[in-house]
Every structure is written in structure tokens, then in C-alpha cells.
Backbone as CSV, one residue per row, in Angstrom:
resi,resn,N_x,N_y,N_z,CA_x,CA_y,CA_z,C_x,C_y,C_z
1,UNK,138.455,133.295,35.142,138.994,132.172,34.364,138.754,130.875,35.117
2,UNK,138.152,129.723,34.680,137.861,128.744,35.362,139.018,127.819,35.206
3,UNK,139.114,127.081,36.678,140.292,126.189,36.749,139.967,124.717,36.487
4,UNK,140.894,124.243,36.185,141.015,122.595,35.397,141.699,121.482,36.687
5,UNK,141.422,120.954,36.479,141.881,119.233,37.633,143.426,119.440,37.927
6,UNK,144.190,119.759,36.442,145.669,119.973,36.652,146.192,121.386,37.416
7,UNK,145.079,122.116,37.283,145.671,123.404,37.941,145.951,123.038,39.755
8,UNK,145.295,122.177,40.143,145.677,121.959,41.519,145.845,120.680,41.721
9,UNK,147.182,120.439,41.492,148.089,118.936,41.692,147.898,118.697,43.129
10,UNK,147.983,119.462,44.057,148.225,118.946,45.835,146.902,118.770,46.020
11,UNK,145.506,119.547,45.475,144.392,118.791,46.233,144.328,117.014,45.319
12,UNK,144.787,117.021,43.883,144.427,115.867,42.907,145.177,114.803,43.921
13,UNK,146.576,114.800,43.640,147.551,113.910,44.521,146.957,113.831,46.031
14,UNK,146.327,114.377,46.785,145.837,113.926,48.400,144.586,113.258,48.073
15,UNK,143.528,113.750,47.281,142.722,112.370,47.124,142.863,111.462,46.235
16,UNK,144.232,111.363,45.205,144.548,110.155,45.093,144.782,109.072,45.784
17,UNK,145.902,109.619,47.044,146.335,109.166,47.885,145.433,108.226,49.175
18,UNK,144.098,109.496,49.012,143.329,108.629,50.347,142.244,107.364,49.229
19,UNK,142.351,107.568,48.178,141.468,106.506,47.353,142.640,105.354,47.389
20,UNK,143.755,105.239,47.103,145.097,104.466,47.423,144.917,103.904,48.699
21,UNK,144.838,104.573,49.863,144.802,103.893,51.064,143.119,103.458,51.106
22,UNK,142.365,103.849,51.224,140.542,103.081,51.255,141.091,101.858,50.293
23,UNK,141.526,101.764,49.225,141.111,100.810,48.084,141.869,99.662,49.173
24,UNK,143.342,99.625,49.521,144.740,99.056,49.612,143.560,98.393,51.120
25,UNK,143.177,99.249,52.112,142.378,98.634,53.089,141.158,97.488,53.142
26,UNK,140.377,97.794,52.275,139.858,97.472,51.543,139.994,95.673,51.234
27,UNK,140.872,95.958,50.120,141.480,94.880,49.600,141.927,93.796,50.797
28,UNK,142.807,94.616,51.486,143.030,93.400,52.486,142.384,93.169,53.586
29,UNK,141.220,93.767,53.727,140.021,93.042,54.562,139.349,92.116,54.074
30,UNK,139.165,91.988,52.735,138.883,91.174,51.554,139.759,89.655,51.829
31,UNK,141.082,90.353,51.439,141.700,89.160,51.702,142.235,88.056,53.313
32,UNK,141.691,89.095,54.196,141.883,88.346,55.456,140.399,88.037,55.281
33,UNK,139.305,88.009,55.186,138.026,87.633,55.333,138.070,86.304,54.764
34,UNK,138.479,86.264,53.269,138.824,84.892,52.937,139.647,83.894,53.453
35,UNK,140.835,84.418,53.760,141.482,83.000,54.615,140.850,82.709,55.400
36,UNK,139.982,83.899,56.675,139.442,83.851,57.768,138.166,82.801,57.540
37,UNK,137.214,82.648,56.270,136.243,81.635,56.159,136.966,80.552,56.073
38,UNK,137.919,80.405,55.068,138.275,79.223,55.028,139.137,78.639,56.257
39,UNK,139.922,79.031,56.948,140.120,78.862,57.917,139.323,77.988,58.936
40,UNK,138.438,78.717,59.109,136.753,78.076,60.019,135.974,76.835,59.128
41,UNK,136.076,76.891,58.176,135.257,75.602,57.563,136.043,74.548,56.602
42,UNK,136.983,74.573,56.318,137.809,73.924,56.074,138.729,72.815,56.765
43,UNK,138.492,72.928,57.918,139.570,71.731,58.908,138.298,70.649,59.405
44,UNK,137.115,71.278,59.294,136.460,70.006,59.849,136.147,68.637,58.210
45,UNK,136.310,69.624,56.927,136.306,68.477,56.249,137.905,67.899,55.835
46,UNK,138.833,68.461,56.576,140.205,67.839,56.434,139.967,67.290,57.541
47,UNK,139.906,67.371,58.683,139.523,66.257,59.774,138.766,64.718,59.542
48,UNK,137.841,65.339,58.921,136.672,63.950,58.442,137.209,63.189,57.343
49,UNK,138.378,63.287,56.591,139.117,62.602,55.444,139.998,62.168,56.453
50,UNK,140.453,62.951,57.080,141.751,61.976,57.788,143.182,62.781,57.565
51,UNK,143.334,64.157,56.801,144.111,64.699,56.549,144.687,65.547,57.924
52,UNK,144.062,66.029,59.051,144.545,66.741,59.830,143.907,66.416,61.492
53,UNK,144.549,66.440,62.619,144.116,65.742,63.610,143.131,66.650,64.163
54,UNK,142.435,66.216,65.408,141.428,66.937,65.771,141.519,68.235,66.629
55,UNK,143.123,68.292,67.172,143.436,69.250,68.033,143.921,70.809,67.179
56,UNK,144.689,70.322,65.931,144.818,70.791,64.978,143.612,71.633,64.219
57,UNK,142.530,70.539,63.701,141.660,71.405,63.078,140.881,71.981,63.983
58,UNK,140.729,72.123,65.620,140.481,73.454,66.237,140.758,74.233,66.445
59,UNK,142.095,73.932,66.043,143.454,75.250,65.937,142.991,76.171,65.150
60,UNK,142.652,75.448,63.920,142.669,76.430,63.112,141.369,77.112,63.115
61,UNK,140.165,76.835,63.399,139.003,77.248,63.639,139.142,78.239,64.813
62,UNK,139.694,78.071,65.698,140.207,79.448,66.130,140.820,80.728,65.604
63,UNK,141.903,79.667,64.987,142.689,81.421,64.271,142.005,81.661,62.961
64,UNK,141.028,80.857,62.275,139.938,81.709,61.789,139.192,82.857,62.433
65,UNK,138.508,82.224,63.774,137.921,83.339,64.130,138.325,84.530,64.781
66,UNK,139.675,84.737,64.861,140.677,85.357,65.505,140.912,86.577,64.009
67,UNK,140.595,85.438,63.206,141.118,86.270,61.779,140.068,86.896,61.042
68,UNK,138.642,86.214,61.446,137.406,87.515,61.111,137.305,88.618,61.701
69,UNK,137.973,88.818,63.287,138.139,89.692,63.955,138.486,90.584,62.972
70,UNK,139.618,90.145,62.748,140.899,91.120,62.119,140.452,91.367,60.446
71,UNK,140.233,90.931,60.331,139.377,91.418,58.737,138.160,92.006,58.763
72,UNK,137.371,91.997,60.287,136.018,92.832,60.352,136.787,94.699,60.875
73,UNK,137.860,94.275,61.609,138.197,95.994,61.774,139.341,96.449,60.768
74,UNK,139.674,95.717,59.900,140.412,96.383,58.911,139.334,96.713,57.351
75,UNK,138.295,95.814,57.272,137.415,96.347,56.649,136.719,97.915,57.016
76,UNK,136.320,97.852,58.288,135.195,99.075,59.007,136.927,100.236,58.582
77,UNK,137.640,100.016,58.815,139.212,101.163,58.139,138.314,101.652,56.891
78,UNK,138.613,100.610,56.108,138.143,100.640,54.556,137.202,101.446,54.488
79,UNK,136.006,100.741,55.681,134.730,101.982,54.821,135.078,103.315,55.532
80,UNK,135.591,103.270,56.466,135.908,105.236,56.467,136.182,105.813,55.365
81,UNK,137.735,105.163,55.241,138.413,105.932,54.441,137.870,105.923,52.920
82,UNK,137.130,104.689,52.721,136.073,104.918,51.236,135.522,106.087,51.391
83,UNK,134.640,106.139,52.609,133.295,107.351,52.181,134.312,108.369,52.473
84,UNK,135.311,108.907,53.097,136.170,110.057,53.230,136.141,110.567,51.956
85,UNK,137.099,109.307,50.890,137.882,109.340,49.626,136.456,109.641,49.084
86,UNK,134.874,108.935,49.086,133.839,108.907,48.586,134.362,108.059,47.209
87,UNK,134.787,106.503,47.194,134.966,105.844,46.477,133.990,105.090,46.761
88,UNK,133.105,104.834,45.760,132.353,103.299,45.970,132.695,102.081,45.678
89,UNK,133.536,101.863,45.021,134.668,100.831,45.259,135.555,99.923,45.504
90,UNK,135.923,101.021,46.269,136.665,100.581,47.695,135.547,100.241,48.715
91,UNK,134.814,101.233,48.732,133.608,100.962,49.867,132.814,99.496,49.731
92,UNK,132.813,99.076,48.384,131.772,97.697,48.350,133.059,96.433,48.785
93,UNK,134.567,96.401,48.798,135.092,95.612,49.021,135.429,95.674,50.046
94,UNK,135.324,96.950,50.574,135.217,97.044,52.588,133.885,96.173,53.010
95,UNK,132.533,96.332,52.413,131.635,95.549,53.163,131.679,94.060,52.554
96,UNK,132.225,94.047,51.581,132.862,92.736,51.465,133.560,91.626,52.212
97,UNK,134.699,92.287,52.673,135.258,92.177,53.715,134.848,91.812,55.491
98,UNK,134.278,93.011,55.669,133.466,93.245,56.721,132.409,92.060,56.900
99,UNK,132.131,91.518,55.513,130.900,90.181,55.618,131.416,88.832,55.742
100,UNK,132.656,89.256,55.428,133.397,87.560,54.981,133.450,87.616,56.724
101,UNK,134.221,88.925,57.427,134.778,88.620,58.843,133.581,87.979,59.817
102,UNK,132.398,88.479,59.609,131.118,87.916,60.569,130.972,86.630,60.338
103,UNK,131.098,85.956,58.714,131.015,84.683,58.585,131.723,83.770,58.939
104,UNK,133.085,84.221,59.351,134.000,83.315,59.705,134.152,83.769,60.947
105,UNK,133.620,84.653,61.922,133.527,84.993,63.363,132.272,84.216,64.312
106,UNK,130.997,84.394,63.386,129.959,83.637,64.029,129.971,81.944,64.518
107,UNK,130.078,81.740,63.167,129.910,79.919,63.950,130.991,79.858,64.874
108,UNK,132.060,80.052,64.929,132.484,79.327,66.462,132.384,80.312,67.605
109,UNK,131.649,81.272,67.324,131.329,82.172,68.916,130.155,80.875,69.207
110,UNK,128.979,81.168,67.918,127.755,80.185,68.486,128.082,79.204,69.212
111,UNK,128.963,78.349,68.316,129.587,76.669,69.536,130.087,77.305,70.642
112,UNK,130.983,77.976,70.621,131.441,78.420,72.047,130.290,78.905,72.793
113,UNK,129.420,79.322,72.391,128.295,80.446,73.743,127.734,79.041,73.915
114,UNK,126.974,78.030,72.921,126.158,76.727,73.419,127.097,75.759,74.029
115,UNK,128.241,75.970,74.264,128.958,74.743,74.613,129.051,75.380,76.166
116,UNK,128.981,76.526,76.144,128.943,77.365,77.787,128.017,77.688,78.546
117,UNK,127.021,77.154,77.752,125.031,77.371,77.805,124.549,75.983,78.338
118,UNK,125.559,74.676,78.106,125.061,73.450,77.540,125.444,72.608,78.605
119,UNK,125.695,71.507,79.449,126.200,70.675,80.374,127.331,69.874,79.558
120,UNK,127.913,69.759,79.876,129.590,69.359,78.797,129.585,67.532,79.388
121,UNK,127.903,66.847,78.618,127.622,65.863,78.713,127.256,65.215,76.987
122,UNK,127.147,63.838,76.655,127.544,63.456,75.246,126.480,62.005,75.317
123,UNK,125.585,61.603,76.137,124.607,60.263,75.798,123.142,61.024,76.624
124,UNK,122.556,61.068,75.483,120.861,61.526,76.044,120.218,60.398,76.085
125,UNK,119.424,60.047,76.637,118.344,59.289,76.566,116.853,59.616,77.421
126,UNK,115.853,59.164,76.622,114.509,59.339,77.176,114.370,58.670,78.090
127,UNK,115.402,57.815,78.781,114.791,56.855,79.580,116.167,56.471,80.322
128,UNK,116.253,57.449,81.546,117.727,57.866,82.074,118.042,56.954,83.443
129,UNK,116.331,56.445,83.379,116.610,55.133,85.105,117.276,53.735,84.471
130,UNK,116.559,53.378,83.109,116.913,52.036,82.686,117.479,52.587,81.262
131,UNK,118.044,53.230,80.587,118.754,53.139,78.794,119.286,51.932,78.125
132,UNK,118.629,52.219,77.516,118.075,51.502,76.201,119.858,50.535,76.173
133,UNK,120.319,50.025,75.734,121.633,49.277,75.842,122.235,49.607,74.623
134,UNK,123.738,49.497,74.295,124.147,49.199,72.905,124.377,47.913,73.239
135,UNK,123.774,46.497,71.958,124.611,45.195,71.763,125.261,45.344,70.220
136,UNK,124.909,45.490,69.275,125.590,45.291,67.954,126.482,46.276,67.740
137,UNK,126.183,47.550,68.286,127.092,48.775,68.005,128.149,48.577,68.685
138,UNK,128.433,47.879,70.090,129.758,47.762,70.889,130.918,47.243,70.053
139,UNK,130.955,46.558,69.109,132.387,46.081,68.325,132.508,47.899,67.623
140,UNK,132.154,48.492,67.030,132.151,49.265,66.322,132.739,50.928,67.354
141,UNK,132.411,50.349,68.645,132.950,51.309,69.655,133.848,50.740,70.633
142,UNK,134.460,50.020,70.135,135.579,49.469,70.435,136.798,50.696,71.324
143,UNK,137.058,50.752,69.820,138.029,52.117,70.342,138.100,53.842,70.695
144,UNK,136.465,53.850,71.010,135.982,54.898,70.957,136.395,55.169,72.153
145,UNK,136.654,56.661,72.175,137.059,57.357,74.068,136.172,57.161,74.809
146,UNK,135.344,57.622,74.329,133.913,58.074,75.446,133.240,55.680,75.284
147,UNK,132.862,56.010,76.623,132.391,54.569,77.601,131.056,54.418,76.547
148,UNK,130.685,53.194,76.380,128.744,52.873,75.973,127.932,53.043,77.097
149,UNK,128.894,52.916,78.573,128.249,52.543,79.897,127.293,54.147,80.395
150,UNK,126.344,53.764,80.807,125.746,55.279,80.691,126.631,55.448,82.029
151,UNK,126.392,56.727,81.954,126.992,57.804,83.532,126.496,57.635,84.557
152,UNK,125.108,57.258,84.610,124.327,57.097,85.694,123.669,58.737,86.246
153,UNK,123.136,58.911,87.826,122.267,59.868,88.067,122.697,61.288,87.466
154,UNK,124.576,61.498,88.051,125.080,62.859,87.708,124.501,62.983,86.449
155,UNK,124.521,62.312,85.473,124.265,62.790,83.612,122.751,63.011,83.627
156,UNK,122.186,62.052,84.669,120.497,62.171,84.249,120.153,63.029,84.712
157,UNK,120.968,63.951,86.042,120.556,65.258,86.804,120.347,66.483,85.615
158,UNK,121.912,66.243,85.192,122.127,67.010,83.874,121.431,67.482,82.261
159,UNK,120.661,65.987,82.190,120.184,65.785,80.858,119.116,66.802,80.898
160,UNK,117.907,66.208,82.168,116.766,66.700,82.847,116.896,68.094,83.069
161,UNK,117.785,69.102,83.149,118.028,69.922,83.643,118.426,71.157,82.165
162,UNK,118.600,70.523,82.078,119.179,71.056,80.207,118.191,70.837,79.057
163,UNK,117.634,69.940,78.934,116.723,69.239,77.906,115.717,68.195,78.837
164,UNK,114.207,69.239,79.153,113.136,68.051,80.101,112.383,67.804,78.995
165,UNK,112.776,68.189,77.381,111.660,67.041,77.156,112.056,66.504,76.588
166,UNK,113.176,66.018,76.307,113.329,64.587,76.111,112.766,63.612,76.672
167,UNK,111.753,63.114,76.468,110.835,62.106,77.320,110.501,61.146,76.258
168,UNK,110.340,60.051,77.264,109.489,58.316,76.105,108.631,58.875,75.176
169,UNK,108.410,58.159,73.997,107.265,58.639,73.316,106.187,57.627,73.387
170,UNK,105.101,57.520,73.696,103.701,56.094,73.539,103.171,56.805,72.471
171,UNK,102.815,55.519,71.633,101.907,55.309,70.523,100.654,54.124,70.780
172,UNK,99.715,54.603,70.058,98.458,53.650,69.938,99.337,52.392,69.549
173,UNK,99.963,52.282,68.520,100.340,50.981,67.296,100.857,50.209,67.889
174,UNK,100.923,49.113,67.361,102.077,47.909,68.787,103.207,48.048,68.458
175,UNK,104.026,47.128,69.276,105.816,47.680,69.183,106.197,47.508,67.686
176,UNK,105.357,46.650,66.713,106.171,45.990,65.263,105.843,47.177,64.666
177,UNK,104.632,47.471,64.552,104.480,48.633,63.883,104.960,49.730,64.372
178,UNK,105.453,50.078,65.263,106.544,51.504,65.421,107.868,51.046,65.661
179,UNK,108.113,49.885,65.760,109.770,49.644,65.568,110.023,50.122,63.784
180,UNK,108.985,49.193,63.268,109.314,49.545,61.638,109.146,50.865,61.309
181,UNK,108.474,51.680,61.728,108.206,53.182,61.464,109.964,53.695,61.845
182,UNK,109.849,53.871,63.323,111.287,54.293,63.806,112.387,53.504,62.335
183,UNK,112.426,52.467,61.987,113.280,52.337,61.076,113.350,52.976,59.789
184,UNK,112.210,53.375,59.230,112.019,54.162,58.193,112.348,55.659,58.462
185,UNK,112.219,56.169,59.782,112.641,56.952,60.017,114.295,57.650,59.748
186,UNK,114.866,56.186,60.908,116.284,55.888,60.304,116.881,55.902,59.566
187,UNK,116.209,55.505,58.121,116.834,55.528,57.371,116.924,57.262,56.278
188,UNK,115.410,57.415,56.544,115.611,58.846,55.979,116.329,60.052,56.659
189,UNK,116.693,59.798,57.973,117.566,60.753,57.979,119.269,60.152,57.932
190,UNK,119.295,59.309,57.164,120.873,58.527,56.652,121.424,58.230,57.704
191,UNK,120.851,56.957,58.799,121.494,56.593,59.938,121.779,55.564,59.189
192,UNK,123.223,54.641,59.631,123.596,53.237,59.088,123.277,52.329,60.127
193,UNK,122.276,51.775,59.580,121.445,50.750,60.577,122.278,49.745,60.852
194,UNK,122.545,49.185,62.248,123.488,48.187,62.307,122.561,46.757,62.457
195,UNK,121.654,47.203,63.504,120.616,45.855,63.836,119.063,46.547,64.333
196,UNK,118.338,45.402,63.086,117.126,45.674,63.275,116.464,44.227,64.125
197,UNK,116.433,44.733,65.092,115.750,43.332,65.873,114.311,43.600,66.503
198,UNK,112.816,42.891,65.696,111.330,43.085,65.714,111.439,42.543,66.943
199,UNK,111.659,40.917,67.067,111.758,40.276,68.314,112.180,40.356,69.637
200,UNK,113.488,41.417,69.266,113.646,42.015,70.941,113.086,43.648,71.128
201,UNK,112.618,44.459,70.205,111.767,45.166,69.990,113.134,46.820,69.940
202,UNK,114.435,46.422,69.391,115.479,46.686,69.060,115.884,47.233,67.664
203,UNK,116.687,48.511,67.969,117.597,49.017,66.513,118.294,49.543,66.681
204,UNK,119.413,49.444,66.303,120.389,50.046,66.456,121.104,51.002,65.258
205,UNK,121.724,52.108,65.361,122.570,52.996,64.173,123.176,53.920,64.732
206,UNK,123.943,54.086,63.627,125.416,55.056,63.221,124.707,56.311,62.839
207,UNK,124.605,57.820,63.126,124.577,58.841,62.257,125.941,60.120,62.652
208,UNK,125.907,60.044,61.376,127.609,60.512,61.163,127.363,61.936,60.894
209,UNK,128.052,63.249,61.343,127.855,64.737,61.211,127.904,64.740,59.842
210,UNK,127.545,66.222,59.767,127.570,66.437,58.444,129.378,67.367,58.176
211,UNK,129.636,68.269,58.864,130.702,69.138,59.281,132.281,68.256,59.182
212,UNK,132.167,67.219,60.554,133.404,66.807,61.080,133.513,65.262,60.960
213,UNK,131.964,64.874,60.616,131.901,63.127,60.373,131.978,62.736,61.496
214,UNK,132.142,63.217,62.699,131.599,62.877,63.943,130.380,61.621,64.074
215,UNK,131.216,60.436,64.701,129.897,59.127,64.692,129.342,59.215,66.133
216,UNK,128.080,58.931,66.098,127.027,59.060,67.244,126.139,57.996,66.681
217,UNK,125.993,56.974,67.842,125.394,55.665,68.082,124.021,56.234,68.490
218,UNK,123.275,55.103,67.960,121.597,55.290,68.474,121.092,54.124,68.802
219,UNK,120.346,54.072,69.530,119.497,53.217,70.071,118.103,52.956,70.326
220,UNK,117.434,52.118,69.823,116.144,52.227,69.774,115.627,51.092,70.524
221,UNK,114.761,51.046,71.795,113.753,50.282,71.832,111.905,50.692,72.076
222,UNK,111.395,49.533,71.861,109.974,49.769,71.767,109.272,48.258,72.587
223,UNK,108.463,48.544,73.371,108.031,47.588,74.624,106.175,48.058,74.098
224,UNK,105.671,46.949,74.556,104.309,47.216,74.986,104.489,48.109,75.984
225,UNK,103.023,48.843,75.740,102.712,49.466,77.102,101.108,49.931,76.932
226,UNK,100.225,49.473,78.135,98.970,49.241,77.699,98.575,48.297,76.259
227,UNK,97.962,49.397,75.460,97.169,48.815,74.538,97.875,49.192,73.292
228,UNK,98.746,49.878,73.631,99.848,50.378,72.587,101.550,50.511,72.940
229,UNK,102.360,51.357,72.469,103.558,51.214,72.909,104.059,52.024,73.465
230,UNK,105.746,52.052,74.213,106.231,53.038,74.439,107.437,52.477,73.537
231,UNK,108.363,53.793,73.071,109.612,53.920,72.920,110.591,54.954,73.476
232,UNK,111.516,54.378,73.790,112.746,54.865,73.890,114.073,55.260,73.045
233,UNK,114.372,56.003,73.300,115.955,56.228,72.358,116.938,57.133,72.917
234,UNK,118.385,56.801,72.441,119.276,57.088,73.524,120.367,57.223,72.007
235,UNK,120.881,58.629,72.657,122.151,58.443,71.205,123.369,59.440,71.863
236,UNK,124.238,58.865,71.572,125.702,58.906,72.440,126.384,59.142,71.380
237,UNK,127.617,59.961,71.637,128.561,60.818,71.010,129.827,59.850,71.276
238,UNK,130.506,59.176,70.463,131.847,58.130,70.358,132.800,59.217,70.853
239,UNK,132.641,60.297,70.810,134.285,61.298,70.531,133.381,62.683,71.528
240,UNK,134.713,63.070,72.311,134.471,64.934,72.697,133.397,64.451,73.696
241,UNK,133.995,66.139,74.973,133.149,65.134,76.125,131.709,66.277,76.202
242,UNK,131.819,67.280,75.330,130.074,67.727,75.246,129.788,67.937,73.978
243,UNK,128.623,66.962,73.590,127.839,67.016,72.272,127.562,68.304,72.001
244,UNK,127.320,69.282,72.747,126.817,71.357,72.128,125.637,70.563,71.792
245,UNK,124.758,69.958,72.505,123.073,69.825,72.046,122.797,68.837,71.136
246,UNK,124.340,68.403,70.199,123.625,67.407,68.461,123.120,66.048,69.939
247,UNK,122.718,65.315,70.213,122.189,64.130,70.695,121.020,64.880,70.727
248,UNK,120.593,65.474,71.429,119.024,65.849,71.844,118.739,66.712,70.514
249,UNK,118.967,66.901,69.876,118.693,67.790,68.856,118.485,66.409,67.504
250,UNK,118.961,65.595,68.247,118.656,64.106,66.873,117.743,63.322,67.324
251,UNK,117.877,63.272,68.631,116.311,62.913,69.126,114.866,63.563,68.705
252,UNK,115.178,65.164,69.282,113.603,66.000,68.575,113.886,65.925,67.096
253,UNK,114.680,65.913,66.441,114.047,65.405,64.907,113.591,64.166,64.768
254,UNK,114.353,63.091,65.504,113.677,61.535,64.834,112.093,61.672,65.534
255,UNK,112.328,62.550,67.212,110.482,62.298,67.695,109.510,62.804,66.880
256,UNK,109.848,63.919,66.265,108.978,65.110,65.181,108.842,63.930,64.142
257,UNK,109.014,63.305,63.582,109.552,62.581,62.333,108.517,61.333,62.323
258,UNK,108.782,61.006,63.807,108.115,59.218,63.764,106.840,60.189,64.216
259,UNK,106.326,60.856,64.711,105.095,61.353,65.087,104.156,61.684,64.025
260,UNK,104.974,62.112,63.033,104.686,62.921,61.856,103.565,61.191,61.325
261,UNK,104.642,60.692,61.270,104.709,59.151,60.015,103.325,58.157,61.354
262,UNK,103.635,58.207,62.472,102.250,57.250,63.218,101.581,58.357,64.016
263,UNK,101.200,59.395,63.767,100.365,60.349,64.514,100.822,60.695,65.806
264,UNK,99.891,61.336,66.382,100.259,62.075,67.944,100.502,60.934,68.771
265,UNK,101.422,61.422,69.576,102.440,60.561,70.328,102.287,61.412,71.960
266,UNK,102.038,60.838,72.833,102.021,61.460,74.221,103.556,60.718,75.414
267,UNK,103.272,61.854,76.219,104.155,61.256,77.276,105.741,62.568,76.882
């Protein structure tokens, strides 16, 4: 006589039970994964409005990533007890879970490993004996923590040591024609130009993060040299005493950029 689903209630009821616990695990790896993203990416655009302070929204970017932890091993629960139960289910909202926790675990390991990789320094410049000056940007860094005054050798030991190629760039073109290039440059990657000066061979701008709105000053000059030019550029972090790489990392895009727009560039 063949038996039916109801004839054995204690095996039906125990894998009810373990599909109950996979699903219930599951679920709330799901739901810590989500606070856990938002957690991590959410305080730097409440920071950049002005809604939450800066010590604060690292707070919480921590106990985000504190909280992908915890939603990456209550998910990996989930998928046991899915494939145990053999629910697929439960099992797709365990790797659900499990994905939200890496996303909201990674970016601040990355800042943390480059900020521990990195010299916990904030003004690069190509040109670390004489840099380039701020004049128009100084009202505007008024109340900024971090000095306009460069650091002097310790930072240039540092810069050199961390990032050697950051170096001058020479061009064939004379200084007008690559000051104006460098400005077109400027502008396409949305720096707020403060001063364009041909005559002292000068530019100055604002480029603001994309993340935290973080402002970082730039500086541009361009000199004869030979039969063509050299330039310099120098861009300093207003706030936090190590940039994690954004200065030199805005430099090799603007050098890639103006090279692109007046050809090969040596030095």
C-alpha cells in the first residue's frame, strides 16, 4: 500500500520546520544587508548637505561595515540551512543577502587598506622644491583646517616616495596655448575655476568629491621652458589629514587629459 505526505506528520513537520528556519535566516540577512549598504553610503551624502557631522557619518560607515559582516554570516546560515531544507528560495535570499554584506563590507576595507598603504599626507604637487602658490583660492580657505602653506621636504620625501610620477609636464606649445588647454581641461572635469590668469601664466580651482563634497584646491602654472613649456600643478585637500591617493589621482587624470588634448608631453 503506498503512503501519502499525511501518513508521516514528524518527517512533514521537521522539514517544515528547517524550510521555517533557512527562509526566517535568510530573510534577515536580507534585511541586515540592506541597512548594512545603506549605512555605508548614505552618511557621506548626509554629510555633503549638511545634515550630519563628519565624525558621525564615519560612525556610521563603520557600523555599516560591521553590519555587512553580520549579514554576510547570517546569510552563509541561510544557505546551509536552504540547501539542507533544499529550498531555492530561501537559498536565492541567502545569496542575496550574502551580496548586499560584501557591498557594504568592501568600500571601507578598500579606504582603510589605501589609507594604510598611503602616507597620511593631503597637497601633491609636481613641483615639491618651488609649488605652484594659492592667491585667489586663499579667501575661500579661510577657514579650512588643513594650512595652503606647503609642508616642505618631510611631504616631498613622502609624495616622491608614494607617487614618483607625479612629475612637471613640458609641451612643444607656449605657456598661452597650454594654460588655455589646462583650462578646458578644467572645466570638463567640473573644476570651479576661480582665476584664470594668461599673464601670470596662472589658474586656479575648486573640485569638489563626488561621495562627501569634499573641496580640493588646484593650482595651475605654466612658464616657458626652452622652445616650449613646462607646467605644474599642485592640488591640496581643505579637510582630513590623508587624501587615500584623490590629489594624485586628479593630477594623472588632468595629465592624461591635457596630453590627450596637446599631444605627448615629456618629463
Amino acid at each position: 500500500m503506498s503512503s501519502r505526505p499525511d501518513d508521516h506528520p514528524t518527517q512533514g513537520t521537521g522539514r517544515s520546520n528547517r524550510y521555517r528556519w533557512a527562509l526566517a535566516m535568510a530573510l534577515l540577512g536580507t534585511a541586515l544587508g540592506v541597512l548594512a549598504v545603506l549605512a555605508v553610503a548614505l552618511p557621506g551624502l548626509l554629510y555633503r548637505y549638511g545634515h550630519i557631522g563628519l565624525g558621525t557619518a564615519f560612525g556610521l560607515i563603520r557600523r555599516g561595515a560591521i553590519g555587512g559582516i553580520g549579514a554576510m554570516a547570517v546569510s552563509l546560515l541561510g544557505l546551509v540551512l536552504a540547501r539542507f531544507a533544499r529550498q531555492r528560495r530561501a537559498a536565492l535570499y541567502a545569496a542575496l543577502g550574502l551580496s548586499l554584506g560584501v557591498l557594504a563590507l568592501v568600500p571601507p576595507w578598500w579606504l582603510a587598506h589605501k589609507a594604510a598603504a598611503l602616507p597620511a599626507i593631503h597637497d601633491i604637487s609636481t613641483d615639491t622644491s618651488n609649488p605652484p602658490p594659492f592667491v585667489a583660492i586663499l579667501p575661500l580657505r579661510a577657514n579650512a583646517p588643513n594650512s595652503a602653506v606647503y609642508g616642505g621636504t618631510r611631504i616631498a620625501a613622502q609624495q616622491h616616495a608614494a607617487y614618483p610620477d607625479i612629475q612637471p609636464l613640458h609641451f612643444d606649445q607656449p605657456p598661452a596655448t597650454v594654460l588655455s588647454a589646462a583650462a578646458r581641461v578644467a572645466s570638463a572635469m567640473d573644476w570651479k575655476i576661480a582665476a584664470d590668469q594668461p599673464g601670470d601664466g596662472r589658474l586656479e580651482a575648486t573640485a569638489t568629491t563626488v561621495w562627501f563634497g569634499f573641496k580640493d584646491d588646484v593650482v595651475i602654472r605654466v612658464r616657458t621652458d626652452g622652445s616650449g613649456s613646462r607646467l605644474d600643478i599642485r592640488s591640496e585637500s581643505r579637510l582630513g589629514g590623508s587624501d587615500i591617493g584623490a590629489n594624485a589621482a586628479r593630477i594623472r587624470d588632468f595629465s592624461a587629459r591635457l596630453r590627450k588634448l596637446l599631444g605627448r608631453a615629456t618629463g
